[in-house]
Structures are given as C-alpha cells and as structure tokens.
C-alpha positions in Angstrom: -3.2 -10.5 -10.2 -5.0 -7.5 -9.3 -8.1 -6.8 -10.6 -10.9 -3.9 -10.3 -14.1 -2.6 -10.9 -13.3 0.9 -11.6 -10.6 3.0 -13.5 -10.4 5.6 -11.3 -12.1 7.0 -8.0 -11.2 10.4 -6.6 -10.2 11.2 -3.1 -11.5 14.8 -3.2 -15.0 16.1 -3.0 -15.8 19.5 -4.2 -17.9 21.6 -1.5 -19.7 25.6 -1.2 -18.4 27.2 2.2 -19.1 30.6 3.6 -15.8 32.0 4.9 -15.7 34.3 7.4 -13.3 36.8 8.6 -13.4 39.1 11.4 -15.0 42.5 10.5 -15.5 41.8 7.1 -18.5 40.2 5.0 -18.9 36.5 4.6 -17.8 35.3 0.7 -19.4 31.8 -0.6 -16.7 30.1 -2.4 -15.9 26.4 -3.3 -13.5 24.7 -1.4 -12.5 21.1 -1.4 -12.8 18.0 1.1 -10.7 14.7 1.2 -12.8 11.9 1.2 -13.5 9.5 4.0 -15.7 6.5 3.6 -15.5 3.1 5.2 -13.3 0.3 3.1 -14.6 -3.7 4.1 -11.4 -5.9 3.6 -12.8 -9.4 3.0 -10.7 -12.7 3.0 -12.1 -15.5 0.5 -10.7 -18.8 0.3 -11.8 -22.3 -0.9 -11.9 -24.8 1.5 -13.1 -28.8 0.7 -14.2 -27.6 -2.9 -16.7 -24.6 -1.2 -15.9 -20.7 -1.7 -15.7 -19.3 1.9 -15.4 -15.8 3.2 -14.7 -13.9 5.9 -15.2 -9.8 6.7 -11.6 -9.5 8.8 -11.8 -5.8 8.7 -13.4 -1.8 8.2 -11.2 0.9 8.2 -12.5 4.7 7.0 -10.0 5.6 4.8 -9.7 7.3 1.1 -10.8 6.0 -1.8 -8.0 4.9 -4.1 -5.0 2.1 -3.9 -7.7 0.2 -2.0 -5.9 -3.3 -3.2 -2.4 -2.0 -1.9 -4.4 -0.7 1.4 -5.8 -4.6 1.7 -2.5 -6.2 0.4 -0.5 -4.2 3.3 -2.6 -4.5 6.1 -2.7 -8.5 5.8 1.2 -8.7 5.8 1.3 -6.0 8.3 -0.9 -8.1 10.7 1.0 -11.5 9.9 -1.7 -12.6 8.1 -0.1 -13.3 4.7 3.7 -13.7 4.6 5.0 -12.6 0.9 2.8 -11.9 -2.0 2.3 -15.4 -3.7 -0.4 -16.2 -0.5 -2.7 -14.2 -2.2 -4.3 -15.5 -5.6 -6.6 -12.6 -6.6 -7.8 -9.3 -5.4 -11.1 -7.9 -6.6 -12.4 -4.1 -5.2 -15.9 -3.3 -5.5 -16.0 0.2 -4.8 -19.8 0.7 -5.3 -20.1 -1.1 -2.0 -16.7 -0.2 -0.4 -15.4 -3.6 -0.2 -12.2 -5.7 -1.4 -12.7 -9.0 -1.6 -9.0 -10.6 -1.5 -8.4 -14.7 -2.6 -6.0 -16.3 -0.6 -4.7 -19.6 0.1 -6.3 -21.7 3.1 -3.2 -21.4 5.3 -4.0 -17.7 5.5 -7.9 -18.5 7.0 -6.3 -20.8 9.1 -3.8 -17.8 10.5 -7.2 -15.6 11.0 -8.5 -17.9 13.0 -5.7 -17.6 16.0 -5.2 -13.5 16.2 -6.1 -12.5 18.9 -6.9 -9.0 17.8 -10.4 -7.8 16.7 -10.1 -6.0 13.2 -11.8 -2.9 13.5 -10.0 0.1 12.8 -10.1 3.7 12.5 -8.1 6.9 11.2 -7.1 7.7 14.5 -6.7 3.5 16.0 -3.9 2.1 17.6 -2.9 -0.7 20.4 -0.5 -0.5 23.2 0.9 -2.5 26.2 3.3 -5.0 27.2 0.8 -7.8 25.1 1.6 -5.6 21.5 4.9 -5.0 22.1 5.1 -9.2 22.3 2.8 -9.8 19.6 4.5 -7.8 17.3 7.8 -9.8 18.4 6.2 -12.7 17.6 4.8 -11.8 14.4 7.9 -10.4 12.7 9.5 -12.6 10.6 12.4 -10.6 9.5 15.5 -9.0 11.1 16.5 -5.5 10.8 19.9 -4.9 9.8 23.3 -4.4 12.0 23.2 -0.3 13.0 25.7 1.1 10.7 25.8 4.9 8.8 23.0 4.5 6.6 21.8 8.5 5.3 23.7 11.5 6.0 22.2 14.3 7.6 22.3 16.9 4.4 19.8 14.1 3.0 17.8 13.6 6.1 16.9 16.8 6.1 15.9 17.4 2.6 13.4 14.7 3.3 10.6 16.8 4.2 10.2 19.3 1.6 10.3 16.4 -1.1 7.8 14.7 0.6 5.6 17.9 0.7 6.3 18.3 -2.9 5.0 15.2 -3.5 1.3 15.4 -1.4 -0.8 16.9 -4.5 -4.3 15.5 -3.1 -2.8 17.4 0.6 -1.7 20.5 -1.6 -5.9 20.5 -2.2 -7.3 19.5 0.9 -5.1 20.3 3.8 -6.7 16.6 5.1 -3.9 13.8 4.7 -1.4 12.1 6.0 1.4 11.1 4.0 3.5 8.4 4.7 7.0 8.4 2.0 9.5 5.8 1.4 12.8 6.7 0.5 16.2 5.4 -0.3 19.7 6.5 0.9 19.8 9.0 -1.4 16.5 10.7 -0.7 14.9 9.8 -3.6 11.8 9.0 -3.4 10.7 5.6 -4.0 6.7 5.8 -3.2 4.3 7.9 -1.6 0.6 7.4 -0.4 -1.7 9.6 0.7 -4.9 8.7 3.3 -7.0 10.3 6.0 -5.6 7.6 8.3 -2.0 7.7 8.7 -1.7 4.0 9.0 -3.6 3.1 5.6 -1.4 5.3 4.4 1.6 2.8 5.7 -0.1 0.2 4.5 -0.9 1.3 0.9 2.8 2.2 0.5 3.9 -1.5 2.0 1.0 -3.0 -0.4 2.5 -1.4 -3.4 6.1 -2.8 -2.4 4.4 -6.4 -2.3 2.9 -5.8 -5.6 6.2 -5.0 -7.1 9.7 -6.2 -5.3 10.4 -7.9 -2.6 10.5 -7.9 1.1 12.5 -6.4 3.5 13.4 -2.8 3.2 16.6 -2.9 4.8 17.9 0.2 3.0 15.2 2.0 2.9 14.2 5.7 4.7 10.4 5.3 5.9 9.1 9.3 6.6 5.6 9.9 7.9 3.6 13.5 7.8 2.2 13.3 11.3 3.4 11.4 15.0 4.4 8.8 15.2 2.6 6.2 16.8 2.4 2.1 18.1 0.8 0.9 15.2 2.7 3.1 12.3 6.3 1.2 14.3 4.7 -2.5 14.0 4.3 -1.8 10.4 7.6 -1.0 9.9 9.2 -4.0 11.8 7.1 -6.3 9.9 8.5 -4.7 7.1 11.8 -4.7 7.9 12.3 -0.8 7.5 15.5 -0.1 10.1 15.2 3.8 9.7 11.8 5.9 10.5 11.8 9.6 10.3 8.4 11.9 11.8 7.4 15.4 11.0 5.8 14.7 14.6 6.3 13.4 17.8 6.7 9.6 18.8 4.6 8.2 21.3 6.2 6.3 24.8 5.2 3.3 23.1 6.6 3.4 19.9 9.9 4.4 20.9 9.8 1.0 23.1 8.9 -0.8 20.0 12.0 0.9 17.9 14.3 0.0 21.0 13.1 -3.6 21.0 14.0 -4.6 17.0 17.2 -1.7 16.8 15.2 0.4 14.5 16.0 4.1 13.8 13.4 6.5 15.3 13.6 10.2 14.4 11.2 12.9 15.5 10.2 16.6 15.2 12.2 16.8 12.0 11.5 20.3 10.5 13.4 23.3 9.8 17.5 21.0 9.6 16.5 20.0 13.4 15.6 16.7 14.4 15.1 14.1 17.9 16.8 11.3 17.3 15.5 8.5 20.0 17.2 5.4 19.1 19.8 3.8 17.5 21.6 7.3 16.3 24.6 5.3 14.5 22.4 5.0 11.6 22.6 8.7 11.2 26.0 10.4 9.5 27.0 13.3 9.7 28.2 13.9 6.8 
C-alpha cells in the first residue's frame, strides 16, 4: 500500500528572465525551471515490539513519483528483493522525506552494504569492487542472446520517447529514462533531473504493478550512459539498453559481464552497438 500526503506536486517552477541577444535590447519574459530539491529515503521497521528507523539515503531529484523513486532505489541496491518486503510507504513532502515500512530482514541487509547512501544527479561508482558487487547482488539472469527488436523499431525509439517528455518539452532540464517492449510501445516513462532517479522511478513503478524481470523489455535512456544507470538494469533483469548518448568504459564492462545489450549514440537511424549485437535484427 502506498500512501501520501499530497495529491499532487509539480516539477516545474515558473521564473522572470531577461533574455538577451546580440545587438538587440534585453526582453523580460517568464520562463520555466525544473525543480530540484533534496528527497530523504528513510527505512522504518519494528524490531522486538519498538518502531526503528533509519535515514539510508538523500538524493536531489524532482518532486513527483517520490514512492516509485524510494521503491526502485531499494531493489536496485539489493536492499529489498520483490515488492511484498515492503509493508507501507508514506511521503511527506513538506519536509522531503519518504518514510518506507519494511520487514526486519531488509534492516538487517542495510546493515552489511558496504556503500555509503549519498547520492547526487550527477553520482555514480566504478572499479573492479562495483563491477563484483553488482555480481553479487543480482539475483536474476538475463536471457539467452537471441533477435529480440528489429532495427525499423529501434530506431523509432527516440522520437516516441521525446514525444512523451512533456515536463522536458517545458523545461529543457530532464532526463528521461523509457521502457519499452518489442514492439516499441511504450510501456512507462519518468522524468528527473538525475538520470538515475529517473531509472529508478520507472523500476519502482514496475514493482508497484507486475512482476520482476524485464526479460523482454527495451530500457532507452535520454542522456550517457553510465555505471550506475547498467547496475540498475541487471538488477532488473533488462537484457537490452539503448542511449541517446555515449556509454562510459565502465558500463560497457558491466553489459559484457551479465550478456546485456548496450546501444549508444542512437539518433538520426544510426546507432553503436557495443555488445551482444545478436539481440538486434535486421529486419
């Protein structure tokens, strides 16, 4: 159950600019902003008949599908395994916190990461240690590489994705991250100054309504692709991820490592395809 203390918040601030243009006189006109403010995810859990609680994480993101942003980054991280770990999810947004109810067995995972829980719109991790944590971690195996979208489909991919970004159609100040099927149609999309909230709201909404892993599906981000935005996807269980940008060295190590799809620079019918190519059809 998912429960919250507001209807509705808006991601977009309305601001006066003076624009300015070479040899011509400055205008004052409105403009909008997305918003950015911080988001404190907080575990609670009852332990020997006391409420505890714990503040596991802060992440600047924007306003809006905070529970799917909380419910995605704990199964991202291995911290809660399916959806029936968590009992209740309350967001106060007055004070930019969700407070999420889980069973014990997830404290008890808290307690051995490793990794400290403060995040930004621009974080990420890297080394041999991440690439082993995340192989650790992952609990479910992506499919055999066999033909899984054609090409004429791939490429439509981007445009319905940009068709889809009305808060980016405002702002110009999101990243987008799209989940497809095999047919390129399109099956969620969430919007967030940080790309990987963005991942994360998209994989809380799946939690929140089917089930785990996304074997078939087509995961398409607006920006690079990075460490972090590939462990989300292997805990996931997404075999196919297509980037309007450029992979980093790392997350192309990552893709190699669980046989997952990478596909870069995809614009304009091109593409880079780095691994596992048999997923792609020509036709």
């Amino acid at each position: 159950m998912v429960t919250s203390d507001f209807d509705e918040i808006s991601s977009i601030q309305s601001v006066t600019i003076q624009k300015v243009s070479l040899n011509e006189s400055a205008q004052t006109l409105p403009d909008v902003l997305a918003v950015e403010e911080p988001l404190e995810i907080v575990l609670v859990w009852r332990e020997n008949e006391k409420w505890q609680q714990k503040s596991l994480s802060i992440t600047m993101r924007t306003p809006g599908n905070d529970e799917e942003l909380a419910l995605g980054f704990l199964f991202s991280e291995g911290l809660i395994l399916d959806r029936s770990e968590v009992e209740k999810v309350r967001v106060s947004p007055l004070i930019n916190k969700v407070f999420v109810e889980v069973i014990p067995l997830v404290a008890e995972r808290s307690q051995r990461l490793q990794r400290h829980f403060y995040t930004t719109s621009s974080c990420g991790v890297c080394g041999k240690a991440s690439l082993e944590a995340v192989q650790q971690t992952a609990h479910y195996a992506i499919p055999e590489v066999t033909p899984l979208i054609t090409q004429e489909i791939l490429f439509r991919l981007p445009q319905l994705l940009r068709e889809a970004q009305a808060t980016f159609d405002q702002t110009g100040g999101l990243h987008a991250s799209g989940l497809f099927d095999t047919q390129g149609n399109l099956i969620v999309l969430r919007e967030d100054v940080g790309r990987h909230n963005a991942l994360d709201k998209v994989i809380g909404y799946i939690l929140n309504t089917t089930n785990l892993p996304l074997s078939n599906q087509i995961l398409l981000l607006s920006g690079r692709i990075s460490f972090e935005l590939v462990q989300k996807a292997v805990m996931a269980g997404i075999p196919f991820i297509a980037a309007i940008g450029a992979p980093s060295s790392l997350a192309v190590s990552l893709a190699q490592e669980h046989n997952i799809t990478l596909i870069g620079f995809l614009r304009d019918s091109h593409a880079n395809v780095y691994c596992e190519a048999g997923r792609l059809a020509q036709t």
